[in-house]
N, C-alpha and C positions, 0 to 999 in steps of 0.2 A: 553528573547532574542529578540531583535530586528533586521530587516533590516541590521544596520549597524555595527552589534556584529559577522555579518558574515563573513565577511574582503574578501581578495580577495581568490576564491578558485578555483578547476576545476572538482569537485563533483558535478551531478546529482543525486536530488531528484524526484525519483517516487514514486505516490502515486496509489494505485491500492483497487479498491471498487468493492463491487459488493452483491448483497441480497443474503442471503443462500439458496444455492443449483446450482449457479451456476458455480460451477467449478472452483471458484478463489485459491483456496487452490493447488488441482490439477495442474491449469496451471502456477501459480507460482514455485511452487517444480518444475515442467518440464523447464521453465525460468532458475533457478539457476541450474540446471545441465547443460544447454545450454549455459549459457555467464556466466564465471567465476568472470566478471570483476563487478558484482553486489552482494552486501551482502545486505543481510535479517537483519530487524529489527526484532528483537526479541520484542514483548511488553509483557506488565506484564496485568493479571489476574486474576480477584478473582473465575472465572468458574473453573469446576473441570477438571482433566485431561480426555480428552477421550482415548478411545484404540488403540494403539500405540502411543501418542502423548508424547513426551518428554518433561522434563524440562530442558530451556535452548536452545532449538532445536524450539519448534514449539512456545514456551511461555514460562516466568517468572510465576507460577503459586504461588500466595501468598495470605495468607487472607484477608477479606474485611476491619480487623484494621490494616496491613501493607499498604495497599492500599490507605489508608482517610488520612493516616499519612506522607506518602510520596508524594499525591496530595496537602497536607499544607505543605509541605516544600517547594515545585512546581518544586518537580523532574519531573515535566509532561509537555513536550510540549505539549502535546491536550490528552483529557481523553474522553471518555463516558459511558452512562452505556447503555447493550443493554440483550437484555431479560434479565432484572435481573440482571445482571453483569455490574463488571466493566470493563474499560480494556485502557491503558496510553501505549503511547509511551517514552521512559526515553527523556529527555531534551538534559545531557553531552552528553552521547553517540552519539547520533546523530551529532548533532553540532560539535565535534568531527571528528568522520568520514568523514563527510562535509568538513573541512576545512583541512585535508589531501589527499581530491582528490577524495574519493572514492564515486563511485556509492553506494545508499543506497534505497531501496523498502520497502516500507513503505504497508501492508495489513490492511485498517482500513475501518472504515464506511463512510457514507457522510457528517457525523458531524465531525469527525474526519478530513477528508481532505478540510470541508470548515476552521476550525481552522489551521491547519497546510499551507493553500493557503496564510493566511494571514501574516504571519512570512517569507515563500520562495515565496513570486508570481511567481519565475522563475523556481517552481517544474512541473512536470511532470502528470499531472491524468487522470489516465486510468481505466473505468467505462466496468464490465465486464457485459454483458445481456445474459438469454439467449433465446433461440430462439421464445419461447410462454411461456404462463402462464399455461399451458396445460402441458408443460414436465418440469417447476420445482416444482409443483407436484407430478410429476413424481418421480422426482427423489430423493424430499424428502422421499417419500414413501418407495423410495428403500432404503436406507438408516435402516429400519429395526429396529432402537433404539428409535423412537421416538413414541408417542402416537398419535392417531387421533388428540386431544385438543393441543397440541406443533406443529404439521404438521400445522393446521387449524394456529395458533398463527403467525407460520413464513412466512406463506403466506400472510398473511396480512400483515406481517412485509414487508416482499419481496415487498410487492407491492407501500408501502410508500416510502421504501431506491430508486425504480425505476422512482419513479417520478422526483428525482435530476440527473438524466442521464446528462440533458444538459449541467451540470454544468463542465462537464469533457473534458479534451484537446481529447480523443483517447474514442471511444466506438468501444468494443470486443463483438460481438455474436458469442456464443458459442456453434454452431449449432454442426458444426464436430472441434473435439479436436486437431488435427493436425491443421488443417489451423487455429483456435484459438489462437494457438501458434505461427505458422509463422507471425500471426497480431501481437501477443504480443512481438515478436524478434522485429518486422519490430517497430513497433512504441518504442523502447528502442534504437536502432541504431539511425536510424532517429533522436530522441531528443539529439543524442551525436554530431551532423553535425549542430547544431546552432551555427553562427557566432560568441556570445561571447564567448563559452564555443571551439570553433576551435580557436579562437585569443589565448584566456589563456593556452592552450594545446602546441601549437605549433608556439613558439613567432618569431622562427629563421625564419620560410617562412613569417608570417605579417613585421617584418623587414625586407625583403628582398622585398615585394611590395613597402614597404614605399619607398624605392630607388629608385622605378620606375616615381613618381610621377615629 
């Protein structure tokens, strides 16, 4: 899909990153119970399920020969593999979505959101931190399923994904989880008050300056 397969639409794309452990799972669930008007991309994965995690709901969770097979047919708008895993966002679906209006949130890596930047330049990405390197340790730790050698793995993971910070319209630190969230409202509103995406919304008041000219 290119540029101009996208045609005219009134859908924003948000793209939202962040290393593990910083609360991007958390502050998105809090997001979609707050503004109704955004839907969650569901992506697919070969990782297993964790506890509570639905299929359908948090991930398409399928195996790594459904995965290879579907990436060659290029049901994927942007794929990567991360510990291990795989994990694709669908192509239709989005694109879709997209071109009937709707808000669409998009939770992926920073390889993910440099792929998908290049297909929408006029998406949305929002780069979650958090406060020190000191408390996502922390907070992996607390987390309780993982081993010393996975903890130690994602920390360094963490610390490579944070070095593409800059790359992002919006950086969220995610010191205290309330105001966290009121950044992450504030920066989704906000991106709905740009001039083209207010022109394509609401054509009857831009026809109505045009008269004034």
């Amino acid at each position: 899909m290119t540029q101009s397969d996208q045609g005219n639409r009134s859908g924003s794309l948000f793209i939202v990153s962040a290393p593990s452990g910083a609360g991007k799972t958390t502050l998105v669930g809090k997001l979609m119970a707050a503004d109704a008007a955004v839907t969650h991309s569901v992506s697919f994965t070969t990782r297993a399920a964790r506890p509570g995690e639905v299929e359908g709901v948090n991930y398409h969770f399928v195996d790594v020969q459904r995965f290879l097979a579907m990436r060659a047919d290029g049901d994927f708008l942007e794929w990567a593999e991360v510990h291990g895993n795989f994990y694709g966002t669908s192509r239709g679906w989005l694109q879709a979505q997209i071109e009937l209006g709707r808000d669409v949130l998009l939770e992926i890596d920073w390889q993910g959101a440099e792929q998908v930047r290049k297909i929408f330049p006029d998406s949305v990405s929002i780069f979650i931190l958090p406060p020190s390197l000191e408390e996502l340790e922390r907070r992996l730790r607390g987390r309780g399923s993982d081993s010393a050698e996975v903890i130690a793995r994602r920390t360094a993971a963490a610390i490579g994904e944070m070095r593409h910070v800059h790359e992002f319209d919006f950086v969220i630190i995610n010191k205290d989880l309330d105001m966290a969230l009121a950044d992450l409202l504030a920066a989704v509103r906000a991106s709905r008050l740009r001039f083209a995406l207010q022109r394509e919304r609401h054509p009857d008041v831009f026809r109505f300056l045009e008269q004034l000219k």
